[in-house]
N, C-alpha and C positions, 0 to 999 in steps of 0.2 A: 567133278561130277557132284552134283547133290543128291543127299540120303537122308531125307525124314526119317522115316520111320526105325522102330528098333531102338537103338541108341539115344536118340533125341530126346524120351522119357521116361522119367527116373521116377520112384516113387516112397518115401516112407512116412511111416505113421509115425512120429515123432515121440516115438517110446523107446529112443537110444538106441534106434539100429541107424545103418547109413543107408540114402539112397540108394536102390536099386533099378535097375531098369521093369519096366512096366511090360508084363509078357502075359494077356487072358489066353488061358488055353481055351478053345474051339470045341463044345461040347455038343454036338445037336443042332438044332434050330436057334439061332439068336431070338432074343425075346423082344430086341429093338427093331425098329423098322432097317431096311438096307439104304445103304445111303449110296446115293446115285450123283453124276455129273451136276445133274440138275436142282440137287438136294439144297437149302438153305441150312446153313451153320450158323451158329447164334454162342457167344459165352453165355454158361448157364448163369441163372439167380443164384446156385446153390453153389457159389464158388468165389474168392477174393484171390487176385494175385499182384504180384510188384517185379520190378525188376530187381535184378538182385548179382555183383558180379558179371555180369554179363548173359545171367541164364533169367528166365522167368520164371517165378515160384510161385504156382496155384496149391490154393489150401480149398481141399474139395469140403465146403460145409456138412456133405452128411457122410461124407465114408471118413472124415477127420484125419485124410491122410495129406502128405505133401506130395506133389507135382514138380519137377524140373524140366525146363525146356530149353534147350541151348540151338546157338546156331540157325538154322533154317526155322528148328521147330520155334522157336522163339520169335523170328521174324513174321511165321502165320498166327500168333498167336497176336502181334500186333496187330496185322489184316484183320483180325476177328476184332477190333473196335468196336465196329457195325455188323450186322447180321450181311452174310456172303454166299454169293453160291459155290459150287465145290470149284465149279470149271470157271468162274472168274477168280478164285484165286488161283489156280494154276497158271491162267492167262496170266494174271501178276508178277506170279515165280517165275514163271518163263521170260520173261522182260528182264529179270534180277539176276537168274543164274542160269549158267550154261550145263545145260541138260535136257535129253529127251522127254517130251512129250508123254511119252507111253511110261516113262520113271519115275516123272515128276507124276502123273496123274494118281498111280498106283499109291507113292509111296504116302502122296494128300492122304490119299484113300483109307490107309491104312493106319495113318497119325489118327484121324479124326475119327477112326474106328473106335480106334482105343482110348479118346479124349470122352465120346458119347458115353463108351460103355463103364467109365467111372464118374460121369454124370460131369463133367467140367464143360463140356459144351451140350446144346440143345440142336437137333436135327429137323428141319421143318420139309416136307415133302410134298407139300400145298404146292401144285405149281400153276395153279389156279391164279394165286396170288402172286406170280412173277410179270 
């Protein structure tokens, strides 16, 4: 089974601690739009990364901290090439790895939550422009 979310990203500010996993706690109202099936995903401007061992290392340019992404999460972060909707990348995942639908969908959902909300990726909800 595959498991984005959780585990997949790590994060430290490169002031001599070790990566940790990447956990926003849930306060109220998000300040970001909600990102839906039909949401367009973009890597932000505000971010450089490389592959590195086998995991992806995003260095977010204004929170100056590191990003890890291994496994799956590393394989959507390739898909993010190009700007993607939520639900064609899942279509993609689904093709790649054997797992439900309703898992894979969620667990998109909940990586890219967490990528938005440290500013590594950009969320467009224009579906105007789809």
């Amino acid at each position: 089974m595959m498991a984005v979310a959780g585990a997949a990203t790590r994060r430290c500010s490169g002031r001599g601690r070790s990566p940790r996993r990447l956990r926003l706690p849930v306060k109220g109202q998000s300040t970001m739009s909600r990102i839906h099936r039909s949401s367009t995903i973009a890597r932000s401007q505000s971010q450089i990364s490389t592959h590195l061992a086998g995991e992806v290392i995003i260095l977010g340019l204004t929170s100056q901290e590191f990003y890890s992404l291994d496994g799956v999460g590393a394989r959507i972060w390739e898909l993010l090439q190009e700007p993607r909707t939520v639900q064609a990348l899942v279509e993609m995942l689904l093709q790649e790895y054997d797992v439900e639908r309703q898992r894979c969908a969620g667990d998109l959902l909940a990586l890219v939550q967490e990528l938005a909300e440290v500013g590594c990726i950009e969320v467009d909800n224009d579906t105007t422009r789809l």
